[in-house]
N, C-alpha and C positions, 0 to 999 in steps of 0.2 A: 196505711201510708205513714212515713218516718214521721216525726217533726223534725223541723230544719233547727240543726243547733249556732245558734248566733252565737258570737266570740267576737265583742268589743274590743277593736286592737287602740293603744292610747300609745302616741309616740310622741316626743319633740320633734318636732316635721321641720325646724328650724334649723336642724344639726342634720348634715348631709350624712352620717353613720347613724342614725337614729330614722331618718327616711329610709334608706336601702335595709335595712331590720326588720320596719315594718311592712316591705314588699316583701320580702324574704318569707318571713311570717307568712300573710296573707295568701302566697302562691301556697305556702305549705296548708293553712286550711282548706285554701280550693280547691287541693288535689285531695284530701281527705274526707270533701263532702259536705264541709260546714262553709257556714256563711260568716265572710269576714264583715264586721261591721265599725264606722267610723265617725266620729262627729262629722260636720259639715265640712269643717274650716279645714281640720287632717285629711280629706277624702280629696278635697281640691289637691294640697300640695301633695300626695301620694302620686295624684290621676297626672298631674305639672310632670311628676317624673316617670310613671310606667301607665301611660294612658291606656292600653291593653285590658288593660282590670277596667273598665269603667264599667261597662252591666251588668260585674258579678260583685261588685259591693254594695253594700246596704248602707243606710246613712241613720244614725238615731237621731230618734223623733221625729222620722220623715216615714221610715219604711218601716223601724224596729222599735221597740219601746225596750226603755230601762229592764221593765219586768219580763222581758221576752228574753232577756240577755242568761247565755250557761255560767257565761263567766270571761274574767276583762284580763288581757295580756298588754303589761306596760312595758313599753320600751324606754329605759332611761333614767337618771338617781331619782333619792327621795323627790324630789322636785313634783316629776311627774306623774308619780305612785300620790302625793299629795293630792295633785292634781284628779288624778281617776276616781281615787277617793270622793271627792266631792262630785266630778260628773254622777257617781252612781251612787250617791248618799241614799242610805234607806232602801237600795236594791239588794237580796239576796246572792247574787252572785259574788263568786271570790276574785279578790286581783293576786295576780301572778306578774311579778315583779321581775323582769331581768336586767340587770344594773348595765348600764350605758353609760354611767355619770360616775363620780368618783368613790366616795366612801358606799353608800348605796346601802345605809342600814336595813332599807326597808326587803329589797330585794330579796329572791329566791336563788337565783339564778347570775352567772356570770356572762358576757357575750358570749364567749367561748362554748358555750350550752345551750346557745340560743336553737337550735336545729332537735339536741334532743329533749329541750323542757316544753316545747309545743307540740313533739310527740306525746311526752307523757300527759301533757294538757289533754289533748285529742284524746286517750287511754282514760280519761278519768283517775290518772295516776297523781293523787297526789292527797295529802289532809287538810282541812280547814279551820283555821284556828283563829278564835275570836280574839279581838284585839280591844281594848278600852276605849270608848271615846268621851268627850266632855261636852256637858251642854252647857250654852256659856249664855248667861243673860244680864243684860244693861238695866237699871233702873235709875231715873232722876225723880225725885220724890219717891211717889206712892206709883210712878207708872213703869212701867214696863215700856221702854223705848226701844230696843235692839236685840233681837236672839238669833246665837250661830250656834256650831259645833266646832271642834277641832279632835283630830288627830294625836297627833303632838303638845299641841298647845296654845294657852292665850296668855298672849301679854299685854300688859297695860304699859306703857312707856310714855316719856314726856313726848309734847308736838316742839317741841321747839328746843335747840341747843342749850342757849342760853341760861335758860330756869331748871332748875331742880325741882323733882317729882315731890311733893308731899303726899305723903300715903295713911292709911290708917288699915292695917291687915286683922282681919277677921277668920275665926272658926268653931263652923257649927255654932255662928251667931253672937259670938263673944268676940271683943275686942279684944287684939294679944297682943298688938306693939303699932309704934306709927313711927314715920321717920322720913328723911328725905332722902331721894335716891334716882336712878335713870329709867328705874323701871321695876315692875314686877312679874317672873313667868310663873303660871300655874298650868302644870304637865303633867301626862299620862306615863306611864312604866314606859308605855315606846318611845315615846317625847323625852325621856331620862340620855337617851346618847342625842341629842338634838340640842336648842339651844339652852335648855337644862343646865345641860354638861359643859357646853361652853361658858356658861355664868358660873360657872362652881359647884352647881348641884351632885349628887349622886346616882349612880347607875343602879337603876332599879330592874332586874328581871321581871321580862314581860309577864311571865308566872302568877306575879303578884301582883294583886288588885290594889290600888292605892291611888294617891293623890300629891303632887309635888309642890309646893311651892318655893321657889328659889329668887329673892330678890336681885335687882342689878345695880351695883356701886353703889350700896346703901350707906347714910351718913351716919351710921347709929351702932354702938357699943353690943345690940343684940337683934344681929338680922342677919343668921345663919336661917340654912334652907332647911326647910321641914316636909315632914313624909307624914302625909293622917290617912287614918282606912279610907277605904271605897265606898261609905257612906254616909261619908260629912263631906259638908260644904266650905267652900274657901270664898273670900269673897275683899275685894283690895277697894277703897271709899278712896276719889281724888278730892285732897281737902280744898272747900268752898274755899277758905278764907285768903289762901294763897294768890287766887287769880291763875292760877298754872292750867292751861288746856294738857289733856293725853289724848294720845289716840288706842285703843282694840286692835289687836292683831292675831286673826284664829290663825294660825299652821301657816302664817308667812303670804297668806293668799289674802282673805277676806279683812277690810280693814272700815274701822268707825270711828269717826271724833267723839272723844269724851269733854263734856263741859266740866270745870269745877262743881264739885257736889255728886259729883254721877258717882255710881257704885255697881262694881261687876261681880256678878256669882254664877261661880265656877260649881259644878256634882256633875259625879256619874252620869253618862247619856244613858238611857233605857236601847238606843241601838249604838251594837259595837260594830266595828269594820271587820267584816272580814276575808282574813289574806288565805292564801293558796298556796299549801308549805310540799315541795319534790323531797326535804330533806328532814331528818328528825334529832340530829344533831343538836347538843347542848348548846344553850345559849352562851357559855365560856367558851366555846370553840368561834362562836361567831365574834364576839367581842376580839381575841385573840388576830382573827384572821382582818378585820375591819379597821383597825388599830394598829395593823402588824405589831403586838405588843411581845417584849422579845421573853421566850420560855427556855431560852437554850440551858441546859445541864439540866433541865427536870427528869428525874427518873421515874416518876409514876411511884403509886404506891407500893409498899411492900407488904403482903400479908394481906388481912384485914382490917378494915380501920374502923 
């Protein structure tokens, strides 16, 4: 007898184009055999719109487990590719991204593909490529108070308007600058077009293994962002003496108050995410088309180079 192959579908169920996609979806695995499977909370508003389907969906961690899962089809921007990410943190299965949402760095796929990137899902058509992630841990004193992961990224930011951040930035355990400022992001090569990029940072090709940190609105003569390997640590100390609360922020989801004195470090996660690629095209092609950044007169190379 077959195993049944379960296919975690992750939609914005709040966005009426983002529900009819993931029925779309769904009928398309049913008719091919597999088992569409859903969170709780998504199965409701799915069943709210094509009640039809209700005996042939599975529910995680009701019917299905994480580890039972082939692999996860997100419906919608980074947001909810973020989002999937976390549902199946530390599951083996790949997410397959089809962008709903606007820029959609993370995505695979376009709507417009939607019909034939769940065939090629169904085909086993596709490669899986590891993606970087961070493990991010809190200490006040000598304890360990808080550990996440991110994606993208962790930022330390002030809690309140009013106060500027006092910082003290560290690497690989050495003090290298302090200063006041709105915030500091420490991000992965994926997290490099995320909000990275929008604080000034540089675009790192997911290729390469590294470590970002790019501060935000820094008061200080040298607080350019910096790029260290994938086997040092970064680590941002909010200074005691200011009185200034932060708060922790992994990939825009998971958030923690920081007291004065607290101290966050940032290193490589020992698990990476990873995604489910239909396409094998250069990362310059994807920037180009994401950015619509404009090439017009390029004539491609001449000869060899």
């Amino acid at each position: 007898m077959t195993a049944a192959r379960h296919i975690l579908v992750v939609a914005h169920t709040g966005r009426q184009d983002s529900l009819e996609a993931a029925v779309t979806v769904c009928q398309q695995l049913l008719a091919a055999g597999a088992v569409p499977v859903l969170a709780g909370n998504e199965r409701a508003d799915l069943l709210a719109s094509c009640p039809e389907l209700d005996s042939q969906l599975a529910t995680l961690h009701v019917n299905v487990d994480v580890t039972d899962l082939e692999l996860v089809i997100v419906l919608g921007g980074d947001g909810t590719i973020l989002r999937a990410a976390e549902i199946v943190r530390g599951c083996s299965a790949p997410l397959l991204g089809i962008n709903l949402g606007h820029v959609g760095f993370l995505a695979e796929s376009e709507r417009d593909d939607l019909g034939e990137a769940v065939r090629r899902a169904l085909s086993r058509d596709y490669l899986v490529e590891e993606r970087m992630a961070l493990s991010v841990r809190v200490k006040v004193g000598e304890d360990v108070v808080y550990e996440t992961w991110a994606l993208n990224e962790a930022t330390v930011e002030k809690a309140s308007r009013e106060r500027m951040l006092e910082v003290v930035i560290e690497v690989d355990g050495r003090p290298l600058s302090s200063f006041g400022c709105d915030g500091v992001v420490m991000s992965t090569p994926t997290g490099s077009t995320a909000y990275a990029f929008s604080a000034g940072g540089p675009v790192v090709w997911p290729s390469l293994d590294a470590l970002l940190l790019v501060p935000l609105s820094a008061h200080a003569l040298f607080a350019r962002p910096l790029v260290v390997g994938p086997d040092s640590s970064l680590a941002v100390e909010v200074v005691a003496r200011t009185g200034a609360a932060a708060v922790l922020c992994a990939d825009g989801r998971r958030v923690q108050d920081l007291p004065p004195g607290a101290r966050v470090i940032v290193r490589r996660s020992p698990v990476p995410v990873r995604l489910a690629r239909l396409h094998s095209g250069p990362f310059t092609d994807r920037l180009v088309n994401k950015f619509n950044l404009p090439v017009t007169g390029w004539r491609g190379p001449v000869g060899r180079e």
